[in-house]
C-alpha positions as CSV (number, residue, x, y, z in Angstrom):
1,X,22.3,-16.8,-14.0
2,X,19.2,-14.6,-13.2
3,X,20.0,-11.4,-10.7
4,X,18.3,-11.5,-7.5
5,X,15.6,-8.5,-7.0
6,X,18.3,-6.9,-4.3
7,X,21.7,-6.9,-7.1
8,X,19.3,-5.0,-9.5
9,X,19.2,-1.5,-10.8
10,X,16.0,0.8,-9.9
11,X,15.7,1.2,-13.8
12,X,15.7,-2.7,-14.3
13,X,13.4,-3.2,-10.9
14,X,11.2,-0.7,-12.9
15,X,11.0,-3.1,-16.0
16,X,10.4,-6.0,-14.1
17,X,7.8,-4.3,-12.4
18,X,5.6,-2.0,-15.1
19,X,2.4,0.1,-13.3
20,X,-0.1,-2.4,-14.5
21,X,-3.7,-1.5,-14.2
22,X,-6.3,-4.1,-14.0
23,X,-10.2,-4.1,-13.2
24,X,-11.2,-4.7,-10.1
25,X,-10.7,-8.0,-8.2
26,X,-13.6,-9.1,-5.8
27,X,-10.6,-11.4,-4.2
28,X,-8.7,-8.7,-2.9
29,X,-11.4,-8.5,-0.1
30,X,-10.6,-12.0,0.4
31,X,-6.8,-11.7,0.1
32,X,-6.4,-9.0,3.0
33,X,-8.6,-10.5,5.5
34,X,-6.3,-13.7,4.9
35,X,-3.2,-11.9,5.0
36,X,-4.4,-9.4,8.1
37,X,-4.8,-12.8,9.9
38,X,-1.5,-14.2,9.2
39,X,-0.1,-10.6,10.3
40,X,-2.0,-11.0,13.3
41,X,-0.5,-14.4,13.9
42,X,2.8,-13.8,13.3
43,X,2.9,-10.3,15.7
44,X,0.4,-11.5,18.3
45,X,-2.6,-8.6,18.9
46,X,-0.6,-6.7,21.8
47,X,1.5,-5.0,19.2
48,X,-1.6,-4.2,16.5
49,X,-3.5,-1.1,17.1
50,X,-5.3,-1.1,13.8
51,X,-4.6,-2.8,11.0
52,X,-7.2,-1.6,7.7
53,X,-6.6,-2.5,3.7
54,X,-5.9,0.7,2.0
55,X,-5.0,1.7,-1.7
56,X,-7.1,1.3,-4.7
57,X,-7.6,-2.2,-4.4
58,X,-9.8,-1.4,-1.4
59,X,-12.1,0.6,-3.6
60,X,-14.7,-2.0,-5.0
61,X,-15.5,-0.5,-8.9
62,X,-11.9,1.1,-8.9
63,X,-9.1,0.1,-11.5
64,X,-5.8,-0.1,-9.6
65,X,-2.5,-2.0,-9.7
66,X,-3.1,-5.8,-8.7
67,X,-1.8,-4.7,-5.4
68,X,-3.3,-5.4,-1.5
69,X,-2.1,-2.5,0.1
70,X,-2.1,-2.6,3.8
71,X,-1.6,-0.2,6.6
72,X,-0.4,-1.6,10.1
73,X,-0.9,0.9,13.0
74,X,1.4,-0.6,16.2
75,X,2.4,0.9,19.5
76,X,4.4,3.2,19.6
77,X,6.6,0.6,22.3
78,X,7.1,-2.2,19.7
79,X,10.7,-3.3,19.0
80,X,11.3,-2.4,15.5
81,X,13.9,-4.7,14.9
82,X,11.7,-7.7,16.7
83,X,9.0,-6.6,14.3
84,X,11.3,-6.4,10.9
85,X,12.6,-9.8,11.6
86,X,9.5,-11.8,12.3
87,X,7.8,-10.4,9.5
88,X,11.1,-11.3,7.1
89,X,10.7,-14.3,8.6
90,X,7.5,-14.9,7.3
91,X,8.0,-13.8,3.9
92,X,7.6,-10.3,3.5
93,X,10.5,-8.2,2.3
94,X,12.0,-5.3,4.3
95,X,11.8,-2.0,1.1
96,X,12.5,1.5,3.3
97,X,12.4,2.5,6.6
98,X,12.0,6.1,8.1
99,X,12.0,7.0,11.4
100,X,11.9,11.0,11.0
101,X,9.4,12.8,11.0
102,X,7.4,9.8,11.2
103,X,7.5,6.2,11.3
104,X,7.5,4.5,8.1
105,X,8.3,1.1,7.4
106,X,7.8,-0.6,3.8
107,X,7.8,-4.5,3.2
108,X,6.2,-6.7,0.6
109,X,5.7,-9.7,-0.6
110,X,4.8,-11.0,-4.5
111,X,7.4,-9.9,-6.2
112,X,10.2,-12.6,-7.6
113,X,13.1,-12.4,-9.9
114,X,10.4,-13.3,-12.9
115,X,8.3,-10.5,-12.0
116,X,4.8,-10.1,-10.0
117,X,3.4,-13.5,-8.2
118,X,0.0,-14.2,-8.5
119,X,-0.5,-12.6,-5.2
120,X,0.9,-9.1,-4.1
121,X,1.3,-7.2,-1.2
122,X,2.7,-3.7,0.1
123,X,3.1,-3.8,3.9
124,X,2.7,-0.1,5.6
125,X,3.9,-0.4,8.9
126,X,3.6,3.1,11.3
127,X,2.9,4.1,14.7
128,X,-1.2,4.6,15.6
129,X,-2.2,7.8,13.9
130,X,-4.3,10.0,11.7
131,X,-3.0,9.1,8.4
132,X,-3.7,10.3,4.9
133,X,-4.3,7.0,3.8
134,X,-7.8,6.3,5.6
135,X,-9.1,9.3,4.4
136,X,-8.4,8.8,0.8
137,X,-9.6,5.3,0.7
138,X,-13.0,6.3,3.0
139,X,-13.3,9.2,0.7
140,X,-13.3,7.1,-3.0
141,X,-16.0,4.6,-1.3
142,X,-18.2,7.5,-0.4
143,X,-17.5,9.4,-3.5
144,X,-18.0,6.9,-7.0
145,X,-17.3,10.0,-9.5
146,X,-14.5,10.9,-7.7
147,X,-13.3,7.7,-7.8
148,X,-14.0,7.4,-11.4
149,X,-12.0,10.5,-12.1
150,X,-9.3,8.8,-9.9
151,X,-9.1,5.6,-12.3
152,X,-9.7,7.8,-15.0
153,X,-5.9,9.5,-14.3
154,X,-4.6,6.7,-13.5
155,X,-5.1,5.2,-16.8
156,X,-3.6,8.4,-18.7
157,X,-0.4,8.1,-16.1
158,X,0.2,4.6,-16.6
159,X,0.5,5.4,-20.8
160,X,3.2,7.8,-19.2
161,X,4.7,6.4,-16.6
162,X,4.9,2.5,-17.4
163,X,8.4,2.3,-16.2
164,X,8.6,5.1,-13.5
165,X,6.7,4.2,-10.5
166,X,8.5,7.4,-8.9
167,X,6.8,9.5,-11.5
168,X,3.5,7.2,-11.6
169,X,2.8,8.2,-7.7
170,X,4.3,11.6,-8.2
171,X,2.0,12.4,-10.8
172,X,-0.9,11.3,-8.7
173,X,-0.1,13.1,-5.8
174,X,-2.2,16.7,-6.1
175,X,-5.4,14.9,-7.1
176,X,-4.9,12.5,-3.6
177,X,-4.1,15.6,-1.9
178,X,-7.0,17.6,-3.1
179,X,-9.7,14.8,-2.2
180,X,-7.8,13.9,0.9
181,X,-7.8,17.4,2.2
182,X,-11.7,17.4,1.4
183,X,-12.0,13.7,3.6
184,X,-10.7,15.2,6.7
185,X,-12.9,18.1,6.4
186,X,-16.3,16.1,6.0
187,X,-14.8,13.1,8.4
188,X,-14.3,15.1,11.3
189,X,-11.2,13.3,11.9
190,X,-12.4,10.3,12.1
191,X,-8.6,8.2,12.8
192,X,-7.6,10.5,15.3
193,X,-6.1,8.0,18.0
């Protein structure tokens, strides 16, 4: 009998689900503005304070994992636990949660006991704000050889990192910071709520 995703190791998780880098899709345009509706369904619009499709999939041109990143901005009066279960309800799996320093609440759905679905999403739920994430994204689409050099790394780190998603974003994370400090800079803090 097969192990359920939540009775395995991080180390067999890991194997299950390699970094895999793919060209980019013109669906995963599609594929957020589909989900971001059902999200919107499911929550009702009172709650959503901005809800935008992040990562590299949101970079048209740009390699990334076959991944729809999302980041949902809510009030900061939602009920958490209201929140959590409505959106398990509909599918999407509870990962982490944070409350300090910020809010940070991980779900997804797509991933299954035989490995990636056709169709994956990484749910980033947090309280309105000025987040790293928006500047990054805004910062590849206005910058093509930056984003170039982004996929470029990527590649090499994947070769590295196959099984060590830990070590794939940690790897990554002086080149985001570099280009996202540079973002806020010539954005003029442009998410600021």
């Amino acid at each position: 009998m097969k192990k359920t995703l939540s009775e395995m190791t991080l180390e067999e998780l890991w194997r299950l689900f390699p970094i895999i880098l793919r060209e980019h899709n013109p669906n995963y345009k599609e594929w957020y503005l589909k989900e971001k509706e059902e999200i919107e369904n499911i929550l009702g619009l009172n709650q959503i304070m901005r809800i935008n499709h992040i990562g590299s999939s949101a970079v048209e041109g740009l390699i990334s994992k076959p991944t729809v990143d999302i980041l949902l901005e809510i009030d900061s009066n939602t009920h958490l636990d209201k929140l959590t279960l409505k959106l398990e309800n509909a599918g999407w799996t509870l990962m982490s949660l944070e409350k300090e320093p910020d809010l940070k609440i991980s779900f997804n759905k797509g991933y299954t006991p035989d490995g990636f679905a056709e169709k994956v999403f990484h749910l980033h739920v947090r309280f309105l704000g000025d987040w790293d994430e928006l500047y990054f994204r805004d910062y590849l689409l206005a910058h093509k050889e930056v984003a170039r050099e982004y996929g470029e790394l990527k590649q090499k780190l994947k070769e590295q990192y196959e099984y060590d998603r830990d070590g794939y974003t940690e790897a990554k994370t002086e080149f985001i910071r570099k280009w996202t400090k540079q973002a806020r800079k010539d954005f003029n803090h442009r998410y600021l709520p």
